[in-house]
C-alpha positions in Angstrom: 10.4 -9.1 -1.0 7.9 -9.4 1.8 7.4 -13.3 2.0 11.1 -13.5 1.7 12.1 -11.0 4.5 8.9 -11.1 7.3 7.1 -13.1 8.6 3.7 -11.9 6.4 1.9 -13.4 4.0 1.0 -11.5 1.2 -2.5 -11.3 -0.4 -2.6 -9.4 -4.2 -5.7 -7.7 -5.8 -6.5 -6.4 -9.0 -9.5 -4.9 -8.7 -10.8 -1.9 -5.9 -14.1 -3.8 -4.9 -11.7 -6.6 -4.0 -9.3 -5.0 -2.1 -12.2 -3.5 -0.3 -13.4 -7.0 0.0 -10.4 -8.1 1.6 -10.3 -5.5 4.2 -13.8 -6.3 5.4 -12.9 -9.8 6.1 -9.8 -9.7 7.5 -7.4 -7.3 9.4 -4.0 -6.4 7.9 -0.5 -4.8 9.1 -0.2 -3.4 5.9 -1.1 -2.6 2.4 0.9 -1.6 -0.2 -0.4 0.0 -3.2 1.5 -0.1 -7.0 1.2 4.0 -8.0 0.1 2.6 -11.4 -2.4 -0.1 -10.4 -5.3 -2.7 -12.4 -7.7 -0.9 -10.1 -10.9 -1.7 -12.5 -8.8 1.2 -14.2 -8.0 3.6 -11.8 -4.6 4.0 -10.2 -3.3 3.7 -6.5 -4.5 6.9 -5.4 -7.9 6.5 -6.1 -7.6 3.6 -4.1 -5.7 5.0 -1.3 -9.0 7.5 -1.6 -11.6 5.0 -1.4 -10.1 3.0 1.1 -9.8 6.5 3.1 -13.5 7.5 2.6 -14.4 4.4 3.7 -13.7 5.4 6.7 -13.8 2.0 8.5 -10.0 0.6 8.1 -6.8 1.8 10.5 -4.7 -0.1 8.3 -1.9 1.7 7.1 -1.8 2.1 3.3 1.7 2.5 1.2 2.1 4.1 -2.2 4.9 2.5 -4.0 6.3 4.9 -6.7 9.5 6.8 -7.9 7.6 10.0 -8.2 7.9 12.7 -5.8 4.8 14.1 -6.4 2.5 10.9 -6.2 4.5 10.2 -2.8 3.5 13.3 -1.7 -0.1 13.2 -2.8 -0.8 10.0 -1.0 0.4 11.2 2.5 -1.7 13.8 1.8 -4.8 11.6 1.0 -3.8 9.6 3.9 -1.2 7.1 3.1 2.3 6.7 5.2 5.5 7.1 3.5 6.3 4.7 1.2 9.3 3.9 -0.9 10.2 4.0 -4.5 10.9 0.8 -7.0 13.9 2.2 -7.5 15.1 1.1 -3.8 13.0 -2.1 -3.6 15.7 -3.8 -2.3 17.6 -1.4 -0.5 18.2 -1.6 3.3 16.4 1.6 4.1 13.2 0.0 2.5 13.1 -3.0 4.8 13.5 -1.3 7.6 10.5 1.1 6.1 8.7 -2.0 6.1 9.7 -3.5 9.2 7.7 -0.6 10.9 4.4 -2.3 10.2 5.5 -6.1 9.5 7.9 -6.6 12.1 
């Protein structure tokens, strides 16, 4: 979806210490985070938490999920509004993304 529609390249972790890794070294438009993620076992809120404590990234961080709820906990941990799988490919999405990705 992203490759295919931006300009972006993506970069994909699995792990929380990675995707921390990631954001030290380089600077992002955006990252999207899976609701239910590989996050050494821990979902995408905790990692929208971590990232958030951290304290030292502006990047914006997106919650991808069909849930309400989990939408609405991650603006409230910090994350902008994100979109469900459910509209993946709808037109409303990639204009969501082309906020951040151009």
């Amino acid at each position: 979806l992203i490759e295919k529609n931006f300009s972006a390249k993506v970069t994909r972790v699995k792990l929380l210490k990675k995707a921390i890794d990631c954001l030290e070294k380089q600077d992002y438009d955006l990252v999207i985070i899976n609701r239910i993620g590989a996050f050494d076992q821990e979902g995408g809120l905790e990692l929208i938490k971590e990232i958030k404590k951290d304290g030292r990234f502006n990047t914006p961080l997106m919650m991808v999920t069909n849930f309400n709820d989990q939408m609405d906990e991650a603006i409230k941990c910090g994350a902008v509004a994100g979109y469900g799988k459910d509209k993946l490919y709808d037109e409303e999405t990639l204009e969501l993304l082309s906020e951040y990705l151009g």
